[in-house]
Residue, then its C-alpha position, 0 to 999 in steps of 0.5 A: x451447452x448454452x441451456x446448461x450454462x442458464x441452467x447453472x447460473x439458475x442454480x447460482x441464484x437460488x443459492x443467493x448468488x448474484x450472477x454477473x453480466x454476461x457481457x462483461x466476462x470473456x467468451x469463453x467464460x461466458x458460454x461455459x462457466x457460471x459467474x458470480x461476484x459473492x465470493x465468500x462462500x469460497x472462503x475456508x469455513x470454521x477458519x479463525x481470522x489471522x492478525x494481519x501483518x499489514x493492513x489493506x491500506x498499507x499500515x504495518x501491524x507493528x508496535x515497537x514497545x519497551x524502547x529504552x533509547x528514545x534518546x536515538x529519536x533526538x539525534x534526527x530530530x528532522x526526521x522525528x519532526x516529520x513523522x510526527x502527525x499534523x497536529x503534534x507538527x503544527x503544535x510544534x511549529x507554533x511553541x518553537x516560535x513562540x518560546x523563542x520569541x519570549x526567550x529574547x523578548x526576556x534578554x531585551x527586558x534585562x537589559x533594559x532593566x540592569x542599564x536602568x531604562x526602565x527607571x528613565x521611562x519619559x526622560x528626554x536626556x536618557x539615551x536608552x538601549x531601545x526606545x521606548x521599550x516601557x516593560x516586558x511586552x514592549x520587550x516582547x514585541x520589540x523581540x517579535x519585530x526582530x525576528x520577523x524582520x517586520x521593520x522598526x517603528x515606535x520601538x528602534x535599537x539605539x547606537x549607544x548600546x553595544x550590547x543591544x547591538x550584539x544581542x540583535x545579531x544574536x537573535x537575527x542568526x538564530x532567527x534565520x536558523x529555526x525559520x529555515x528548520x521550520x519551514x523546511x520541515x513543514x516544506x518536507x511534510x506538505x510535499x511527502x507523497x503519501x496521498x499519492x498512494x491513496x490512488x493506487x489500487x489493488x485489487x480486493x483478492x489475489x486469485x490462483x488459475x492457469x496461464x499458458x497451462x501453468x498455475x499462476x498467482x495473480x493479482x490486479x493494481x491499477x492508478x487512478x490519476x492521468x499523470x503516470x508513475x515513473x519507473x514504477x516497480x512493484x514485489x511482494x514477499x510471503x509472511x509465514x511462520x515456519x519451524x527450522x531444522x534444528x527447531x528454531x521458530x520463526x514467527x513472521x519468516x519473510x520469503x520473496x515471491x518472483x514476480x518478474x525479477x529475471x525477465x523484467x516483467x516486475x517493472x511496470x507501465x502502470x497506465x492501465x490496471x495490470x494483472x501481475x503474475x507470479x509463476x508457480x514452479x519449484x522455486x515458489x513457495x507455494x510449489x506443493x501447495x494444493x487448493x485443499x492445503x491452501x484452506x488449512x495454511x496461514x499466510x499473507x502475501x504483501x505487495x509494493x508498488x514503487x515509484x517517481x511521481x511524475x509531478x514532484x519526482x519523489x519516491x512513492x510507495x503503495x502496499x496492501x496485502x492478502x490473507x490466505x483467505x483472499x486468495x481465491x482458487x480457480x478465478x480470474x480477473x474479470x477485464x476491465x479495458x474496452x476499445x471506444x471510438x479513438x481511445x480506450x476505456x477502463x471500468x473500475x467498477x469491475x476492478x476487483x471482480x473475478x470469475x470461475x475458470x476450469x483450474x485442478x485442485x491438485x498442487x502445481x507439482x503434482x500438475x508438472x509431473x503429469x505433464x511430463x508423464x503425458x497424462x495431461x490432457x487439455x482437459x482440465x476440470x472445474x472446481x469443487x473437485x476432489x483433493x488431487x488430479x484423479x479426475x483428470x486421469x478418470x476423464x482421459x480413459x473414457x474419452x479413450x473408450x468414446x463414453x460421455x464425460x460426467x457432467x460437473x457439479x452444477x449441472x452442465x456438461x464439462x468441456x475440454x479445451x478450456x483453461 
């Protein structure tokens, strides 16, 4: 059987197949089943690439146009302000101050010239509003050092000008007021926990294969960091266009996909990477769905992983995304957590690896029926299969009449017992 499996992983390289470190894997993949990381052979030819709905990264695929109300986005202006990227925010931040400061700057300079100071520029008997204010960019400074609270000293308000007094008042309130807009939306902007997500990892493709002998969809997420995500909890929905009844299309139809929500299994201790499952079964939208009907349909399955971050406990949110085309049937993940002296070890390095497993072709309903006919075996073949179970049934009457069973497509013998 060993010979067999060199024999296989033989024919894998010859085929420009880089085979995978035998210790890596699982024993049981090890001694039975070739392994190798070029998964693009695996992908649907002649398929076109869909428009993502959302990017690996997380970023929506969506432009909304035609917007005629874009009054909507004045009336939360704060939240505009934050959206908006750091050079528009920055360019924002400095006009606001800026047009302020000449706004008053300008009040200072009119008042100055309606009581006439500019005229008295160098008399001693003259009481102006503010001393020593010659022209608008003394008036301009003068605004400068009242707003920011810098502290008078060569210009100064005098008392015999109420209205000066007034305007100082004026512009100390209003001052108080955009330094607390400002800063709070620059505060809010530098402390959001976007980057947080930067560490959070999906694995490159999701892949479908049997736990406990059912079929399952899974996917690996993992995190970087030492400090954890706090009551991290993680869904994902199908994107799918679908057709109703009375002919109504639906071009992006959103379908939850379980992963965890009656048991509890979709709130997650995210210290290690995880590998998160969602079970195939009646309620799943891929119950009928085959491995010869997974390379004809177009969807994508999004994920999102949410949280508190443990240092500033605000809400962080990670998404990507997986085509039909990176779903790979018949894989697993390859592990990635090893046992060292006192601690344990993750290898990111094999984070998105996967390997071959013995998984039917046939859809997970299929799959039910059999087993409740009994004409499950523990047998389960390995891909490429023909479309269906038929092989199974084919191996279950000659291992009844004691004849061999066939050997599979690379070469080695086929063994029962391995799922």
């Amino acid at each position: 059987m060993a010979g067999d499996s060199r024999n296989a992983m033989n024919q894998d390289m010859e085929i420009g197949v880089t085979p995978r470190d035998p210790k890596k894997v699982p024993k049981q993949a090890r001694d039975y089943i070739p392994i190798a990381t070029d998964r693009t052979r695996l992908l649907a030819e002649g398929k076109k690439p869909r428009q993502r709905y959302m990017e690996k990264s997380g970023k929506c695929n969506v432009h909304h146009g035609n917007v005629q109300e874009t009054y909507r986005y004045l009336s939360d202006l704060f939240t505009t302000l934050v959206d908006l990227k750091w050079r528009f925010n920055l360019l924002v931040f400095t006009m606001v101050y800026t047009v302020t400061w000449l706004f008053f700057g300008f009040i200072w300079w009119l008042i100055a010239y309606i009581r006439g100071d500019l005229d008295h520029i160098g008399d001693q008997e003259w009481i102006p509003c503010v001393e020593n204010l010659s022209g608008f960019v003394s008036a301009f400074l003068f605004s400068i050092e009242t707003e920011t609270t810098i502290g008078y000293g060569f210009r100064v308000i005098t008392e015999k000008c109420p209205e000066g007094i007034i305007l100082l008042l004026v512009q100390a309130i209003l001052g108080s007021i955009v330094n607390a807009f400002m800063v709070g939306c620059m505060f809010v902007k530098i402390s959001q926990p976007k980057k947080r997500a930067e560490t959070l990892m999906f694995s490159s493709n999701a892949v479908i294969s049997l736990r406990d002998e059912k079929l399952c969809l899974m996917f690996r997420v993992g995190d970087l960091r030492n400090s954890h995500i706090v009551e991290a909890s993680i869904r994902a929905k199908l994107i799918k266009s679908r057709q109703t009844k009375e002919g109504e299309f639906i071009p992006l139809n959103q379908t939850d996909i379980n992963v965890g929500f009656d048991t509890g299994d979709d709130r997650l201790f995210l210290v290690s990477p995880l590998i998160i499952s969602h079970e195939i079964n009646e309620k799943s939208p891929f119950w009928e769905m085959s491995r010869a009907q997974l390379n004809q349909e177009e969807f994508e399955i999004v994920v999102i992983l949410e949280g508190m971050v443990e240092a500033t406990g605000m809400t962080c949110q990670a998404r990507s995304s997986y085509m039909d085309t990176e779903v790979l049937w018949g894989h697993r993940f390859t592990p990635v957590l090893t046992l060292e002296k006192g601690f344990y070890e993750v290898d990111y390095n094999t984070f998105h690896d996967t390997y071959e497993t013995n998984t039917p072709s046939c859809c997970a309903k299929e799959l039910a029926e059999m087993k409740r006919e009994g004409r499950l075996l523990q047998f389960l073949p390995s891909p490429p299969l023909p479309a269906g179970c038929a092989g199974a049934e084919l191996d279950a009457e000659a291992e009844q009449d004691g004849e061999e069973e066939p050997e599979g497509p690379s070469g080695s013998r086929e063994t029962r017992g391995l799922v």
